[in-house]
N, C-alpha and C positions, 0 to 999 in steps of 0.2 A: 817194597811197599810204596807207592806211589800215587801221587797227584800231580798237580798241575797249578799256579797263578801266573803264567803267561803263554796264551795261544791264540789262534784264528778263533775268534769266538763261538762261531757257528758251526762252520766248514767241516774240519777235520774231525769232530764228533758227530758228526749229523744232529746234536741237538740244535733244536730248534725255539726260539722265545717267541711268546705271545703274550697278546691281554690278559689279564685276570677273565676278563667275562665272555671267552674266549670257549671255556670250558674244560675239562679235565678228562684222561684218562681211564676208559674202566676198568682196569684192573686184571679182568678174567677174561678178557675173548682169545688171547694169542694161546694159553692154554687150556681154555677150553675146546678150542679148535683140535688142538691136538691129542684132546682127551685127556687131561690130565686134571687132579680134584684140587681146588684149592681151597683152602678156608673161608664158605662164605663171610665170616666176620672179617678177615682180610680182605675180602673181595669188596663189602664196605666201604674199611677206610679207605682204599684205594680210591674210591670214587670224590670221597671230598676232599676239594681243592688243598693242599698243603699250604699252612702259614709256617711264618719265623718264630720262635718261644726268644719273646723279650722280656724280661720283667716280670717273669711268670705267667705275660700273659701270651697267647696264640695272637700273631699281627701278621697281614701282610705285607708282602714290600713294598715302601714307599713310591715305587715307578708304578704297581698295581700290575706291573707281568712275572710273566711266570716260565718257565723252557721245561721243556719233554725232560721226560724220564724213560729208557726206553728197558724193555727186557732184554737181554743181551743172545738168547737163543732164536731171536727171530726178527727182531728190532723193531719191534712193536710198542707203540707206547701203552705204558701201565700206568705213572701218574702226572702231575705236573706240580713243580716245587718254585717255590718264589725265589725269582732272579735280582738279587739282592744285589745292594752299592754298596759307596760311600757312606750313603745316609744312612742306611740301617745299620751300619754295624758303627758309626757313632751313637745309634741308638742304645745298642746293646752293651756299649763300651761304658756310656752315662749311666746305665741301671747295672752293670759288674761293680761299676765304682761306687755310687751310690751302695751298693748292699754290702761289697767291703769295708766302707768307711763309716757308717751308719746303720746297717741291716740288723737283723737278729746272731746272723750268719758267724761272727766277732765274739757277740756274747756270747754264742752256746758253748757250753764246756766240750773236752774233750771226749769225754764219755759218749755224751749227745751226739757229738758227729760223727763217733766211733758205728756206732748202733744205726744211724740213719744211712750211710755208707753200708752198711752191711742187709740195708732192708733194700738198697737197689740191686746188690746179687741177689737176693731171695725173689725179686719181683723178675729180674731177666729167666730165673729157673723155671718159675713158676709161667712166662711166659715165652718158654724157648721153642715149642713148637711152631709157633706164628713167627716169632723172631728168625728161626733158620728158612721157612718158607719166604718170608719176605726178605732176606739176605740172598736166596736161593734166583728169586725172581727178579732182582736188582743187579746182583752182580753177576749170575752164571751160574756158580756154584753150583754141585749136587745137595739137594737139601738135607742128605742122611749124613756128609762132611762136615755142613754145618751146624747142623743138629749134633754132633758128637766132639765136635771140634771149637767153632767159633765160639759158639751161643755158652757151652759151659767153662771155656778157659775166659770168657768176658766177665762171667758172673764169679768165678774164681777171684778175679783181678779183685774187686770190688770187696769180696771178704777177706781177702789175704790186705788190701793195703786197710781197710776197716780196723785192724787190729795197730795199725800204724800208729791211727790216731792220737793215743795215750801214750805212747812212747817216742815221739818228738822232743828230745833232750838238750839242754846246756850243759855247760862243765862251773867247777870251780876251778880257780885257776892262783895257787900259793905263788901271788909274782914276789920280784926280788925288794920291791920298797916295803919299807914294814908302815903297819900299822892303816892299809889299806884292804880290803876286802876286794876281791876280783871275782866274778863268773860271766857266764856267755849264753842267751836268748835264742832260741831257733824259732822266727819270726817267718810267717808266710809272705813272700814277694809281693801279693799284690793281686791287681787286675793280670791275668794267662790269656793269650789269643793262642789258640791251638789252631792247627789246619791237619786233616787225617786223611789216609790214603783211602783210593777205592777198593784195594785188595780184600781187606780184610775189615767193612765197613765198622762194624758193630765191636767188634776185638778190640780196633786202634782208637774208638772212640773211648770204650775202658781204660786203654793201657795210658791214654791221657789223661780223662779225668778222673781216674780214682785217687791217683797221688795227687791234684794238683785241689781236690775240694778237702783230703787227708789230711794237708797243711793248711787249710785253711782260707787256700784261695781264690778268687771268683774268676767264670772265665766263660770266654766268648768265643763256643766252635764251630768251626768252618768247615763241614762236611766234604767231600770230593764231588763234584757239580755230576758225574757218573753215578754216585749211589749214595743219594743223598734219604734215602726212604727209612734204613732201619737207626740213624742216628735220631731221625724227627720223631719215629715210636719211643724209641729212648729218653727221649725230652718230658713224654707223655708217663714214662715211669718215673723218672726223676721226680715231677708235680706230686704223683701217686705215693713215693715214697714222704716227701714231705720237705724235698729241699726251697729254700726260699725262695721267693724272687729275687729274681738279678743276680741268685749264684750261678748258675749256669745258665748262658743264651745259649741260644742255636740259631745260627742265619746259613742260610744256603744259597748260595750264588755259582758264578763261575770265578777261576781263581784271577782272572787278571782285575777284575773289579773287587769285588768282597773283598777276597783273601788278601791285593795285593792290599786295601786301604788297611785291612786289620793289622797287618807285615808292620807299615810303616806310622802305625797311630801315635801321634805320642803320648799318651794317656793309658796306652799296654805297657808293661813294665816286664814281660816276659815273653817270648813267641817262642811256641812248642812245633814243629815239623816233621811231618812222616811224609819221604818224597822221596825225589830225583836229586841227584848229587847239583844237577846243572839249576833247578831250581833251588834248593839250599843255598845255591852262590846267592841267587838274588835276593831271596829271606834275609841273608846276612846286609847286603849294600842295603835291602829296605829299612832293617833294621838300627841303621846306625843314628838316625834321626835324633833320639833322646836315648842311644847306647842302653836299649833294652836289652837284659838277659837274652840269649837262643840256643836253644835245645834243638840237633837236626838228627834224626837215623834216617840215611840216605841209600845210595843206591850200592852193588856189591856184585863182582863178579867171583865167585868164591871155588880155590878149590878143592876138590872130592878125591883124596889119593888113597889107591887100592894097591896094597903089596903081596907080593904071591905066597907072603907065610900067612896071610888070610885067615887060613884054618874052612870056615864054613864061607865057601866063595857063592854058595848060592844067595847067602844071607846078602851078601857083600851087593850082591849085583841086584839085589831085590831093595838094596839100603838106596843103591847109587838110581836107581827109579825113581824113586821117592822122593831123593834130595831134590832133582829137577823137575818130574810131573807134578809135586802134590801142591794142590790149587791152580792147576793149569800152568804152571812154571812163574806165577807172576806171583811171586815170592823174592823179598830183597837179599835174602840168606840161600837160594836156589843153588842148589849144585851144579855150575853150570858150566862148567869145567872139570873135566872127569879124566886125574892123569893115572894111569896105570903101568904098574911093572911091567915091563914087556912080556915075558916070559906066559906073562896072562890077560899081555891087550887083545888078543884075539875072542879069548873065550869070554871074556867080561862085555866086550862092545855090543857079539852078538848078544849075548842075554839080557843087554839093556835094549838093545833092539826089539828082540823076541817080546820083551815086557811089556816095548812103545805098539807095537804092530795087536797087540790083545784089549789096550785100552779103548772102553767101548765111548766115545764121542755123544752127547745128546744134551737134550733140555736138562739144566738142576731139577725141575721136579719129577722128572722121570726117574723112578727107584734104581732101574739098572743103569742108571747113567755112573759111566768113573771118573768122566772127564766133561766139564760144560762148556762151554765157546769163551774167547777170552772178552774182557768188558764193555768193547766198544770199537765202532767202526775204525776211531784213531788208533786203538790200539792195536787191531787186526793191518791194518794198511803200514804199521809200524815194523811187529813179526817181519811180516810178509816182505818188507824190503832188507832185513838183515839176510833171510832165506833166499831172494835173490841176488846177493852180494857175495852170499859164501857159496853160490853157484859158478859166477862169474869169475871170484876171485881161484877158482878150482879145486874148493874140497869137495871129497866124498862124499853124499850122502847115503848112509847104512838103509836108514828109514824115513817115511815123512818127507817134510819140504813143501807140503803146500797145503792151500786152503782146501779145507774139508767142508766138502756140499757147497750149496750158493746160497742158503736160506741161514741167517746170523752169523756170529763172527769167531765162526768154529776155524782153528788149524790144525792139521793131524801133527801128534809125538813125531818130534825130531831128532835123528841121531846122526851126528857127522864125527867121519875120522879124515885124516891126513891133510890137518890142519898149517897154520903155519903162524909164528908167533905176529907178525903185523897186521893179519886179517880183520877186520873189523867184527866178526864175529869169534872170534879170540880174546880182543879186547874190552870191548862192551857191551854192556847190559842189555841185553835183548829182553826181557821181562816177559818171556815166552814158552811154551814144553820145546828146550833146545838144547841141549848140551852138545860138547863140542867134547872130542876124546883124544888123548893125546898120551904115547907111552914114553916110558922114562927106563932110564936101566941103572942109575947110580944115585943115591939120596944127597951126594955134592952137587948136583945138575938139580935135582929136583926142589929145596928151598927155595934159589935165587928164582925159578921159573914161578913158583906157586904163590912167592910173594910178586914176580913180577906186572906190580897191575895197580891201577890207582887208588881200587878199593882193601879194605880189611874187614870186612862185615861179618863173616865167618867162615869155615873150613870145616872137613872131615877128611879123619885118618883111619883107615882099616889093616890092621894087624893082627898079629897074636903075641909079636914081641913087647911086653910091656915097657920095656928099658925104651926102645925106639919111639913109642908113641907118644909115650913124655919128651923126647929129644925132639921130636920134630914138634908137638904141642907148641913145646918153648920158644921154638924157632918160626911159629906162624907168624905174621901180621895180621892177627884176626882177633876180634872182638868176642866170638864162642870158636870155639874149636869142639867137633864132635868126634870121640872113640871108640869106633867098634858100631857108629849109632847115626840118626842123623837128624834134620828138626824136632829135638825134643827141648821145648818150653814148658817156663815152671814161671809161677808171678813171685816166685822169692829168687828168679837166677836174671841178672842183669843184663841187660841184652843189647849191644849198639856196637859201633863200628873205630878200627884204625880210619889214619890217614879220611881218603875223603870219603867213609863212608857213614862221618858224620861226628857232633860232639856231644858227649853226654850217652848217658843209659837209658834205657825203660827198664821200668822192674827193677823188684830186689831194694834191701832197701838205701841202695844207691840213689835210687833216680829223685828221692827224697830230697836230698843236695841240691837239684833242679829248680826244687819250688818253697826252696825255703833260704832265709840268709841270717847270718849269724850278728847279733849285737853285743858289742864287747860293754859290760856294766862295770866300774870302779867306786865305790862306798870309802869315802875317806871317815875312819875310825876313829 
């Protein structure tokens, strides 16, 4: 799950910044062209210029420009969203604080927040068709993925931490001085600077703010400068649902301005992260200003181990597709690392092959689309050089290895065998449809390799032996481990990374601990 607050600003994304009076995007010609229907009520909003929600109210940014938004199946601009600084998100930092320390936001009971928290998953449901069509046209996406996936595990978030609200607890606490009364406050942190990946736009914008407005906190989000569209619809439900001003901004920039100023504000009291492990480092050094709270789930090269007591090896090899195509492989939990029992690397590689060579390539809103182009010219040019290195460096490739067509930032499914463990496509995150295959004959060889890697974000084990798949469970370095199964999320299962794949949970009601801190009370009796 991934974004960006230090890069070439322009270059390596092909966005592009201009005036406000510049003009905007329409919306429907790139797929109109290609025939494809979209929502003229979508095809609307698209057209007017996108502002920041500061304060409840819609603002543009303070410089008055704005940078492309492009559709990622043809690279086409759809809208243009305000290229925000410094200034604005001191704007949005004064009106978080402000409605924390003063707002209604403080008074309302817990009940109250419980219930209005819960009318914004009613309102994402109620508008999920639009919502996946314009996720679909932002990020890539197939819009019937998002439609079945994103738009309702968002709105899920939203009623599952809603029920948080009233059960935010303290303890009593019988200490050993007598004639003292002791308990403990679970007190919301404060102003949250959140920053969300492009993957999963609309999802990680939930998986942020439903726990951090559940505690009670105000906060100021920084969209991914790639797909910034379906968080600023969301802003627009939020008002609809009835949350206050200044509890939740929305500013949209690029990360090395916006995001980095919000990183190192000192008036944020918590900075929440859904990235790249190399950008987490910096989050953290920004962060150290006024030793704000941070929360990171970062990046993961995770892996996928198939053993020949399998039992149903077709399921296995249709799991082990999944783990690394589903969402174009740009997934931080990606199975991208796929070690197999020997006895059954042959038959398991081709069938992931067979699997990659069937997926049909095209625009998200094209109904038979399985696979949509990945987000952005950076991120194709990105791909594209791991895919040359593990050429060079002399693995196999089964299947794939290059860019598919010359019209947006399509790669075909990649399957490489006879790998080698210093490869750079071995070792790092390519955020790509790529796995790398690699067989094993003894489960003493196979731990020390599956942990060997800087990440712990997650893993999958396919067995039938129940004794060993708890024994190897145990012995992951991994944050989920999946058995017998592979990306299944739940907004009550905690979800975040070993080592550097980052600190802290999403979900469950772990992630709660994030955005809230404990006040120890003494009552002398």
């Amino acid at each position: 799950m991934k974004t960006t607050i230090s890069r070439p600003r322009v270059a390596a994304s092909g966005r592009k910044i201009s005036p406000a009076q510049n003009g905007h995007g329409n919306g429907e010609s790139s797929a109109s062209r290609a025939g494809l229907k979209i929502n003229p009520r979508l095809v609307e909003w698209l057209k007017k210029p996108k502002q920041n929600l500061i304060d409840g109210k819609w603002t543009p940014a303070a410089s008055g420009k704005l940078f492309d938004v492009f559709n990622p199946a043809d690279a086409s601009v759809i809208a243009r969203a305000p290229d925000s600084d410094k200034e604005d998100i001191n704007r949005a930092v004064a009106a978080a604080r402000r409605a924390f320390e003063s707002g209604p936001w403080r008074a309302m009971t817990t009940s109250e927040r419980g219930k209005l928290i819960w009318r914004i998953g009613d309102l994402i449901l109620q508008n999920a068709d639009e919502l996946a069509e314009l996720e679909s046209l932002d990020n890539g996406k197939p819009r019937a993925v998002a439609r079945v996936a994103d738009i309702p595990l968002a709105a899920d978030l939203f009623h599952y931490m809603a029920g948080w609200a009233t059960k935010i607890e303290g303890n009593t606490i019988p200490i050993s001085v007598p004639n003292f009364h002791a308990f403990t406050l679970r007190e919301p942190v404060g102003v949250i600077g959140q920053i969300i990946p492009w993957n999963f736009p609309l999802l990680m914008a939930a998986w942020k703010l439903g726990p951090a407005l559940t505690a009670g906190n105000c906060v100021v989000l920084k969209p991914a400068e790639q797909t910034p569209l379906s968080a600023l619809r969301l802003g627009e439900l939020l008002l609809e649902a009835g949350v206050p001003g200044g509890v939740v901004n929305i500013v949209t920039g690029f990360g090395e301005t916006a995001g980095a100023a919000l990183a190192a504000h000192d008036d944020v009291d918590k900075i929440a992260f859904t990235g790249s492990t190399e950008v987490g480092k910096i989050i953290v050094r920004a962060s150290a200003g006024n030793l704000k709270k941070v929360s990171l789930e970062l990046g993961g090269k995770s892996p996928n181990i198939i053993f020949k007591d399998v039992g149903d090896l077709n399921a296995a090899i249709n799991g082990a597709a999944n783990a690394i195509f589903f969402n174009h492989g740009q997934c931080c939990c990606a199975g991208s690392r796929l070690m197999i029992e020997r006895e059954i690397f042959d038959d398991v590689v081709e069938g992931v092959a067979t699997q990659a060579r069937k997926i049909k390539l095209g625009p998200g809103l094209d109904a038979t689309t399985q696979m949509g182009p990945l987000v952005s010219e950076e991120q194709l040019s990105r791909v594209s050089n791991y895919l040359h290195q593990g050429k060079q460096e002399g693995a196999c490739y089964v299947t794939g290895g290059k860019r598919a067509g010359e019209s947006g930032y399509f790669v075909q499914p990649t399957v490489i065998k006879d790998v080698k463990p210093g490869m750079s496509i071995v070792r790092e995150e390519i955020f790509g449809p790529v796995v790398v295959a690699e067989p094993f004959t003894k489960v003493e060889e196979l731990i020390p390799r599956a942990n060997q890697t800087q990440y712990g974000l997650a893993a999958g084990v396919w067995t039938r032996d129940i004794s060993k798949a708890h024994r190897i469970a145990a012995a992951l370095k991994a944050g989920t481990v999946w058995i017998n199964c592979y990306n299944v999320f739940d907004s009550a299962l905690p979800f975040g990374g070993y080592k550097q794949s980052g600190w802290g949970r999403e979900m469950g009601h772990e992630v709660l601990e994030h955005y809230t801190q404990t006040k120890a009370v003494v009552v002398g009796l």
